[in-house]
N, C-alpha and C positions, 0 to 999 in steps of 0.2 A: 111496572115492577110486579114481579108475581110472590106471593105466597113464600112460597120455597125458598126465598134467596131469604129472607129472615133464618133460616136454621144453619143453628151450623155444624157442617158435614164434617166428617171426619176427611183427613189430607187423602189425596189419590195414592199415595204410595200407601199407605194404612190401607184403603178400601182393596185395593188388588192384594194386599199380603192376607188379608185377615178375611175375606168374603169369600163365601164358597164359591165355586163358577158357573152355578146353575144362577148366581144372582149377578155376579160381577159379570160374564161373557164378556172374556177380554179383547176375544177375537170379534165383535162387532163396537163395545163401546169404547174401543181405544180410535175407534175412526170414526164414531158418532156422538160429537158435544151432548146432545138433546136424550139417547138410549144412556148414557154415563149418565147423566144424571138423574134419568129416570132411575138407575139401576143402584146409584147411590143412595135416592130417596128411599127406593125399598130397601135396601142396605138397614138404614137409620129403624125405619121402622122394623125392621125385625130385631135389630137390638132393643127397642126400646120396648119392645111388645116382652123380651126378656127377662128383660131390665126387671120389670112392672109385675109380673110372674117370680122372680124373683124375692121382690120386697115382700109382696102379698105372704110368702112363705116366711121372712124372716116377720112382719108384723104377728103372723099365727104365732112362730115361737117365742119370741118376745110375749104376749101376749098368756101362751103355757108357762112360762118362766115365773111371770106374774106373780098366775095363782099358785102356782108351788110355793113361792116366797111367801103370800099371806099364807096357807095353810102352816107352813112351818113356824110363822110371828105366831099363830094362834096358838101352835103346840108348845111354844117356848112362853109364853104369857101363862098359860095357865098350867106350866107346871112350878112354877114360884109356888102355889098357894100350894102344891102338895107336900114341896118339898118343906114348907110352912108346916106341914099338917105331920109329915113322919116326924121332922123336929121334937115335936113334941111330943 
């Protein structure tokens, strides 16, 4: 058993609809089991190279979001005590 058969690949009707054709080449791995899957493997990895490029971006903003929220708790805590101070 190799490697590979642990992943699981997206269906061959998804890989041909949805893969550009410089990666799918339909015209040789629709007659080569061994080039289809090679072509599927790299298929996966460039979604998941994506994928991962993607998250990277939303943990940054999540992350900006963050600190915006504490800096705003900070600005909202300490205007009590002003609002405290015009009071009076």
């Amino acid at each position: 058993r190799s490697k590979h058969e642990e992943i699981e690949l997206v269906s061959l009707e998804e890989f041909y609809r949805e893969a550009p054709p410089e990666i799918s080449r339909p015209a040789i791995t629709l007659s080569e089991p061994h080039q289809q899957t090679l072509a599927r493997l790299d298929w996966e990895l460039e979604q998941r190279k994506r994928l991962a490029e993607k998250y990277k971006e939303c943990l940054t903003s999540k992350e900006k979001i963050l600190k915006e929220i504490e800096v705003k708790k900070e600005y909202l805590s300490s205007l009590q005590p002003r609002l405290n101070s015009i009071m009076q």
